[in-house]
N, C-alpha and C positions, 0 to 999 in steps of 0.2 A: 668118507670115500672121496678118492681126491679122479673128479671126472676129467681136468687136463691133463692127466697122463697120455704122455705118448703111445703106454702100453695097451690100453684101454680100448675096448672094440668099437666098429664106426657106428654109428649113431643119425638114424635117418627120421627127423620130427616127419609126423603127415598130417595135415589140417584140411580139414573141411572149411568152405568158405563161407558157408550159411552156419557153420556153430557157433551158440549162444551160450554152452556152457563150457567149452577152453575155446574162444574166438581165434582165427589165426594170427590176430598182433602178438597173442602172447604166447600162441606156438612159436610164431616166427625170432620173438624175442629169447625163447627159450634156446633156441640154437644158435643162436648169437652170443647167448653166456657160455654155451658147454663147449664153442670152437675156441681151438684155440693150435698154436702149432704143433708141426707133428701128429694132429688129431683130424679124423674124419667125421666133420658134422653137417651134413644136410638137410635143406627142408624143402619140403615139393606140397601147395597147395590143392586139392582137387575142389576150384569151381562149382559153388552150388548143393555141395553135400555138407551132413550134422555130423551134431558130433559120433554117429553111427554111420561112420564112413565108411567101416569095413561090413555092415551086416544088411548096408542097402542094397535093393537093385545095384547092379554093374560093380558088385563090390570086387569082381573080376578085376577090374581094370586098375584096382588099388594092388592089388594082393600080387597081379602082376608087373606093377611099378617097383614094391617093395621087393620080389624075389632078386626083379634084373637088377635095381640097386644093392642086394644084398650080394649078389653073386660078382658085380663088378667088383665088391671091396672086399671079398674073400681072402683071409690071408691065408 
């Protein structure tokens, strides 16, 4: 699967800042391979949360990062 396609849906990494089992260097670096032109790749760290960033307290606040970033890159 060829993930620099243009065609290819956008792609938003999320990292927790306190995880020890995907750390955010290598979230961070993961979106850095998969960008490429033509393509939408973002990363947005949340401060402080594991790698159970979506099923913590305030997982709200993640779920609503990801909808509004989902909804902005809506094609």
């Amino acid at each position: 699967m060829n993930f620099h396609n243009e065609q290819r849906a956008p792609l938003l990494f999320i990292a927790g800042g306190a995880d020890h089992i995907m750390p955010p260097s290598v979230n961070k670096s993961n979106a850095h391979h998969y960008k490429a032109p033509g393509t939408i790749t973002d990363y947005h760290e949340f401060p402080g949360r594991s790698h159970w960033t979506c099923g913590e307290p305030g997982w709200e606040q993640v779920a609503d990062h990801a909808l509004d970033w989902a909804l902005r890159h809506a094609r």
